[in-house]
C-alpha positions as CSV (number, residue, x, y, z in Angstrom):
1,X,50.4,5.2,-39.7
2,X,51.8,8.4,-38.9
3,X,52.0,10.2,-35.0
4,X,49.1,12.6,-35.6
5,X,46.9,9.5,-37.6
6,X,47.7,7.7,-34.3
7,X,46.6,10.2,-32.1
8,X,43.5,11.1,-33.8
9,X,42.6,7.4,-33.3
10,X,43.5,7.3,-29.8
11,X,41.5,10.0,-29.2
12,X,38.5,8.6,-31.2
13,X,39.2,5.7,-28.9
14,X,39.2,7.5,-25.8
15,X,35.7,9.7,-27.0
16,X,33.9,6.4,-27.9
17,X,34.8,5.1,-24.4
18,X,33.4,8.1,-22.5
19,X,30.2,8.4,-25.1
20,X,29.1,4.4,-24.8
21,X,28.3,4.8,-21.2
22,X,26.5,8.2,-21.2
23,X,24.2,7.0,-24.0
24,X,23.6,3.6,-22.4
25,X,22.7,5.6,-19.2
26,X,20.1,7.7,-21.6
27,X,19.0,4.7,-23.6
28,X,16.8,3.1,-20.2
29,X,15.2,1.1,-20.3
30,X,16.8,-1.0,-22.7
31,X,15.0,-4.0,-21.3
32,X,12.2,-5.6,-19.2
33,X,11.5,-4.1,-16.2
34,X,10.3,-6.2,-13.4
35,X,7.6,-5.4,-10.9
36,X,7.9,-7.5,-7.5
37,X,4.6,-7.9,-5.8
38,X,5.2,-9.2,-2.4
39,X,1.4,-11.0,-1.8
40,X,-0.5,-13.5,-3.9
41,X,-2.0,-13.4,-7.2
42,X,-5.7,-11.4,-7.0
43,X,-5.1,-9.2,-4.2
44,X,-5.7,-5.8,-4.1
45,X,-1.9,-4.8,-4.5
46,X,-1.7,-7.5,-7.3
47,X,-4.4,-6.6,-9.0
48,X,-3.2,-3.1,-8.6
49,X,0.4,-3.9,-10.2
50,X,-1.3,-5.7,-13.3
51,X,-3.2,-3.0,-13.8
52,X,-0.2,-0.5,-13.8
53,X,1.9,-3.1,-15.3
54,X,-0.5,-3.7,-18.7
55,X,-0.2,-0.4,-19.6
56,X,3.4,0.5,-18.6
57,X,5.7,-0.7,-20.9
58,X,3.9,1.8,-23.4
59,X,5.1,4.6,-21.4
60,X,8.5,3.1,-21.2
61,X,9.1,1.4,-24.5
62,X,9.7,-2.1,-22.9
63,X,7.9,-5.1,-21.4
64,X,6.8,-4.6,-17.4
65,X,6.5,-8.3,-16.0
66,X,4.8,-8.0,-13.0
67,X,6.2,-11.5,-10.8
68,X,4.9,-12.7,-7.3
69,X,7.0,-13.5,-4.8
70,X,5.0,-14.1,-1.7
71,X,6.4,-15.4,2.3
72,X,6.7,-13.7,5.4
73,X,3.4,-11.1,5.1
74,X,5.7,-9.7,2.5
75,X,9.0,-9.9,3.8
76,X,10.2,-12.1,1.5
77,X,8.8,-9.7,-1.8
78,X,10.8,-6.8,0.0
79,X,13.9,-8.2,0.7
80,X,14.3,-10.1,-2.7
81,X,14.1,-6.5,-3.8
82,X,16.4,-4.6,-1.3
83,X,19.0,-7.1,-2.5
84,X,18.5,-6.8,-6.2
85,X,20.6,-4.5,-8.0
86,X,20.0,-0.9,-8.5
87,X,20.0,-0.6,-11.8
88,X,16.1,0.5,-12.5
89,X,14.7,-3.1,-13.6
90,X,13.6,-4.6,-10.2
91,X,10.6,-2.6,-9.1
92,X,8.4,-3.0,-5.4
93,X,5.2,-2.5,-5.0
94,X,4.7,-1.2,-1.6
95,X,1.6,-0.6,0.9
96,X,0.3,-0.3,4.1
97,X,2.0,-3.0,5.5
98,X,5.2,-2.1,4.1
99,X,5.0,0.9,6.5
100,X,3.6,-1.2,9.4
101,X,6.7,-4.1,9.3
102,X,9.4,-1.8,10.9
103,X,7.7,-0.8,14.1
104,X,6.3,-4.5,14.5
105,X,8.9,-7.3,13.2
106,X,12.1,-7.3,14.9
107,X,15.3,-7.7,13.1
108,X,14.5,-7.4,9.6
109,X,16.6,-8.2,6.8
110,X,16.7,-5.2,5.3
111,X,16.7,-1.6,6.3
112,X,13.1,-0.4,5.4
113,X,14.2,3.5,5.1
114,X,17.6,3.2,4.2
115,X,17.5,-0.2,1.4
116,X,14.6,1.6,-1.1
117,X,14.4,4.5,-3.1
118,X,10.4,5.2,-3.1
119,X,8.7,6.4,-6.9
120,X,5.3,7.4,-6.6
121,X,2.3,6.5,-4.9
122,X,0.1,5.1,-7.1
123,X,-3.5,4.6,-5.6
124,X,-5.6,5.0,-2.1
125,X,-8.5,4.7,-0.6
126,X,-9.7,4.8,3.1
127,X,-10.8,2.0,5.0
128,X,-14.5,1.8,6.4
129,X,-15.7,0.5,10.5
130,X,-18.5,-2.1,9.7
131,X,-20.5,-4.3,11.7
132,X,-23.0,-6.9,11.8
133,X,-26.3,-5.6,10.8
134,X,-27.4,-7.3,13.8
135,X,-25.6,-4.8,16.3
136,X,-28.2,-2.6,18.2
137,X,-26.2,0.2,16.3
138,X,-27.1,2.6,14.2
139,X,-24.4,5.3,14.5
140,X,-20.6,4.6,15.8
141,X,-21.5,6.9,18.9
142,X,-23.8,4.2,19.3
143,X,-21.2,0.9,19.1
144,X,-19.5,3.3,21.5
145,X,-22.0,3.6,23.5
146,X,-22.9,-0.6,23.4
147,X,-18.9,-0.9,24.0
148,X,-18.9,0.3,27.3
149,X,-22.3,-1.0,28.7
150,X,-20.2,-4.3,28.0
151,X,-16.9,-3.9,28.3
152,X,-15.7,-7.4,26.7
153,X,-18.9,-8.4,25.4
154,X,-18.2,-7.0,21.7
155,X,-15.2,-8.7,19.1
156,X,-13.9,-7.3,16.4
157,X,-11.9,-9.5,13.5
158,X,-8.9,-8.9,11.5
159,X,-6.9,-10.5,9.1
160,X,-4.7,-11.4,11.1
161,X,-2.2,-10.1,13.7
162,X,-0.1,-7.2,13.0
163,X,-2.4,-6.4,10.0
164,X,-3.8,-3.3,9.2
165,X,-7.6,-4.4,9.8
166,X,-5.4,-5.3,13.3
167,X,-3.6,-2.0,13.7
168,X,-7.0,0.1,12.5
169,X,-9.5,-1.5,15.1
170,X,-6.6,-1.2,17.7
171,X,-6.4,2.8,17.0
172,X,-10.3,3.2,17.2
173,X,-10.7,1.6,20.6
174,X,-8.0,3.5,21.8
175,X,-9.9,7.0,19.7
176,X,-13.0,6.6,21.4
177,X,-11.3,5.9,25.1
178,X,-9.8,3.1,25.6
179,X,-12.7,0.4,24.4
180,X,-12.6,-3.1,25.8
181,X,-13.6,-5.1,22.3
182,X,-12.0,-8.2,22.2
183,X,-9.6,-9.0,18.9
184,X,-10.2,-12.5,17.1
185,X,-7.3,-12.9,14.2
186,X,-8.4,-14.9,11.2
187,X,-6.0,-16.0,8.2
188,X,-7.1,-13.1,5.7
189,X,-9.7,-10.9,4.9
190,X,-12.3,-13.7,3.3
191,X,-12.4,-15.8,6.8
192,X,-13.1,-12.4,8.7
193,X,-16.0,-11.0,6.2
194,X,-17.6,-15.0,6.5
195,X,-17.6,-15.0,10.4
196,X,-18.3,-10.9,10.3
197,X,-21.5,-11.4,8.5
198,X,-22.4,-15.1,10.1
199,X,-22.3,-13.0,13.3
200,X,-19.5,-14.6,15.0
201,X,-17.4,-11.4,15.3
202,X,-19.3,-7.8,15.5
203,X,-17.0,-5.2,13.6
204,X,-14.3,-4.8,11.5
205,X,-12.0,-1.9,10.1
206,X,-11.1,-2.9,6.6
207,X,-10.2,-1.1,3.4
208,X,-13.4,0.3,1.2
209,X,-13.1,-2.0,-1.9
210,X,-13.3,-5.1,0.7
211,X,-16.3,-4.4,2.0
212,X,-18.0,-2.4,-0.3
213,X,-20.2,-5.6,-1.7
214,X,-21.3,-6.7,1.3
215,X,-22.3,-3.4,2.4
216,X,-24.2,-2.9,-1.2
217,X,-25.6,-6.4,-0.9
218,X,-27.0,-5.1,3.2
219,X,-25.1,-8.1,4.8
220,X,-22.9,-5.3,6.6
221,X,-23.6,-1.9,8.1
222,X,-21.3,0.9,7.7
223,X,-20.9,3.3,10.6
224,X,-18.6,5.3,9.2
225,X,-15.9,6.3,6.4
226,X,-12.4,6.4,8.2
227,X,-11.0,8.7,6.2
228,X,-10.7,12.6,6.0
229,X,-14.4,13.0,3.7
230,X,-16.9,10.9,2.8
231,X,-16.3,8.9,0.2
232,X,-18.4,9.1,-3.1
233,X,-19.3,5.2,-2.8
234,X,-20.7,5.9,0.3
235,X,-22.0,9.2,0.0
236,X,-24.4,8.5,3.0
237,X,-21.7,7.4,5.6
238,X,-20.0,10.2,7.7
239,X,-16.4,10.6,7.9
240,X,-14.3,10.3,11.0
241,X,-13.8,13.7,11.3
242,X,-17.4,14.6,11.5
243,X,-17.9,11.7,14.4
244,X,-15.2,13.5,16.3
245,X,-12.5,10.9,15.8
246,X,-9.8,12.6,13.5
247,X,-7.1,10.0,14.3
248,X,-9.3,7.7,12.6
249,X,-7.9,8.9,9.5
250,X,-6.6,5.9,7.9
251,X,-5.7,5.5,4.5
252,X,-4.8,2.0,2.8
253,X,-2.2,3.5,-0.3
254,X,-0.1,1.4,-2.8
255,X,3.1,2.8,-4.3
256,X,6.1,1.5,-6.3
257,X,10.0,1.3,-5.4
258,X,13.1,0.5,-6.3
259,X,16.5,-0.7,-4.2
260,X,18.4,2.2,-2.8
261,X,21.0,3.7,-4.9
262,X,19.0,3.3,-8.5
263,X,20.1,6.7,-10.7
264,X,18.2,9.0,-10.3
265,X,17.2,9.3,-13.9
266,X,15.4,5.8,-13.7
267,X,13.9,6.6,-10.9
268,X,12.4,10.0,-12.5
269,X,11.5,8.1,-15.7
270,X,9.3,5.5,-13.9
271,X,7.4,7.9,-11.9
272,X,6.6,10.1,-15.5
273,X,5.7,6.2,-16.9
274,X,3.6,5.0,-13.5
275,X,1.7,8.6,-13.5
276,X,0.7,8.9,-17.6
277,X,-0.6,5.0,-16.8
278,X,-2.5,6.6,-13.7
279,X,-4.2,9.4,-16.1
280,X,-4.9,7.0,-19.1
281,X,-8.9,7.0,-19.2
282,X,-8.9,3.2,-19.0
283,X,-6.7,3.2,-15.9
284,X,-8.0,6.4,-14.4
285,X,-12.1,4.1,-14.8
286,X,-11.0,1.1,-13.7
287,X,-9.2,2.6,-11.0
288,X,-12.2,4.0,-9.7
289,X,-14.6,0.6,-10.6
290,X,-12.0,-0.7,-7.8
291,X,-13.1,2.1,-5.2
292,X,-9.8,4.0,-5.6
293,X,-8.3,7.1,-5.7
294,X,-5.2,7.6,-8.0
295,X,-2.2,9.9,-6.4
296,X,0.8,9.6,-8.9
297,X,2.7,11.9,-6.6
298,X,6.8,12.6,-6.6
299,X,9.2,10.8,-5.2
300,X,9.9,13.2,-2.8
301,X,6.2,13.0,-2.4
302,X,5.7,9.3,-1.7
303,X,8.8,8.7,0.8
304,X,7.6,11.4,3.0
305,X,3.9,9.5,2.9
306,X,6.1,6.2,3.8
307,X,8.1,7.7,6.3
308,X,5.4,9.6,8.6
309,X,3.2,6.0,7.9
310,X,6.4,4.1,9.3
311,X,6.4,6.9,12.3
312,X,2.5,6.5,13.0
313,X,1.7,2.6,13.3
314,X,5.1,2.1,15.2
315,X,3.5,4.3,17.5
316,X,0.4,2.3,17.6
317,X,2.2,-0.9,18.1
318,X,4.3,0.6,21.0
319,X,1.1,2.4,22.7
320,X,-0.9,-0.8,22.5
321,X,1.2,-3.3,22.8
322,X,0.8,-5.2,19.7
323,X,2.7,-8.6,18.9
324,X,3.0,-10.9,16.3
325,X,2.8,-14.6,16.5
């Protein structure tokens, strides 16, 4: 082989060496992508992740296996993802209480602003102040009203403490001045909505898909849409806004992430895969069969959503004083 044979062959060498990694870096996703979902199967952030996850991998050109790993109201889902590598195949879905969990757990382990790099926001939808149909209220001026004529005669359920049915009544009493209505923590939203309705608790702040049967079927009354408009399901129900409580504007969302430090390109090509899903006619109707809104906003978009959510309920924690077991 003569000197210039070699060196054109060292320098073919030396090309296919800085070539291989750029078009591996193009070439993602070269294999199944993974979609954590940090609460059990049928849930409404499950359900949610399927839903997305069916249709994905057409938009992507591989598999999306969406995998459960549930503990720790979640913390277990997040932290197997803030340790898994950033490489664009290990995807979180993330929600209200994913905002919630740094102003209320202590020492977690993981960094909630620093350890993801957020993707879109998929879906929202507000949550909705119901009560027993056998409250002598009509109006939530009225539960106000009954509220303070007796100031621990009126209980509210949640899910449980620290939850956002928890966090939500919490901001109301403190809304409409400070109400004395005592909280009784269940274990989920289906032991709430059975006492709710068998009258053993009064009212509840829950998202609209939860209650929206019960309200159709008349077991619950809904005083009013705690969100910034009415809402199209309940086209009858005034929003907080228009009964003078604006800070009542709670939203329950659901968004996707990955760990900190994913390229950026991944990162842009599963929010341009998670947003066609969002405006795929099937999606876009059973999306809205769920009582949801679809978002599909930028990444930019969604960590500044996460960020001032993180900001607002460790507020509420610190203001009233909220622990967890």
């Amino acid at each position: 082989m003569t000197i210039s044979t070699t060196r054109r062959a060292l320098i073919a060498l030396m090309t296919a060496a800085v070539v291989a990694p750029a078009a591996a870096q193009t070439s993602y996703p070269n294999k199944p992508v993974t979609i954590v979902v940090p609460f059990s199967v049928g849930g409404s952030t499950d359900l949610v992740a399927r839903l997305i996850g069916d249709q994905l991998g057409n938009a992507l050109g591989q598999p999306a296996i969406v995998t459960n790993r549930t503990g720790g109201g979640g913390i277990v889902g997040w932290s197997n993802v803030a340790r898994a590598q950033p490489d664009g195949y290990t995807v979180l879905t993330t929600e209200m209480s994913f905002a919630i969990a740094p102003g209320l757990v202590p020492k977690l382990p993981f960094d909630a602003k620093k350890d993801f790099s957020h993707i879109t926001t998929a879906v929202q939808v507000p949550h909705v102040l119901v009560v027993n149909p056998d409250v002598p209220a009509k109006t939530v001026q009225e539960l106000i009203d009954l509220a303070k004529q007796k100031p621990g005669g009126l209980f509210y359920g949640s899910g449980g403490n620290g939850t956002n049915t928890h966090l939500a009544a919490e901001l109301f009493k403190d809304a409409a001045g400070n109400l004395d209505i005592v909280h009784v923590p269940y274990k989920g939203a289906g032991a709430v909505l059975a006492d709710l309705m068998g009258g053993q608790v009064q009212m509840l702040i829950t998202s609209l898909p939860t209650a929206l049967p019960h309200i159709q079927s008349g077991k619950l009354r809904a005083l009013m849409i705690a969100g910034d408009k009415r809402s199209a399901a309940l086209p009858d129900v005034p929003s907080a806004p228009e009964v003078g409580l604006p800070r009542m504007d709670i939203k329950f969302w659901i968004g996707f992430a990955a760990p900190a430090g994913t390229p950026q390109d991944a990162i842009q090509k599963l929010n341009e895969a998670i947003t066609a899903t969002l405006r795929l006619p099937a999606t876009q109707e059973r999306v809205g069969q769920m009582g949801l809104e679809s978002i599909g906003n930028t990444p930019a978009e969604a960590t500044a959503l996460v960020d001032a959510e993180m900001a607002r309920w460790a507020d509420v924690v610190k203001q009233r004083g909220i622990k967890v077991d």
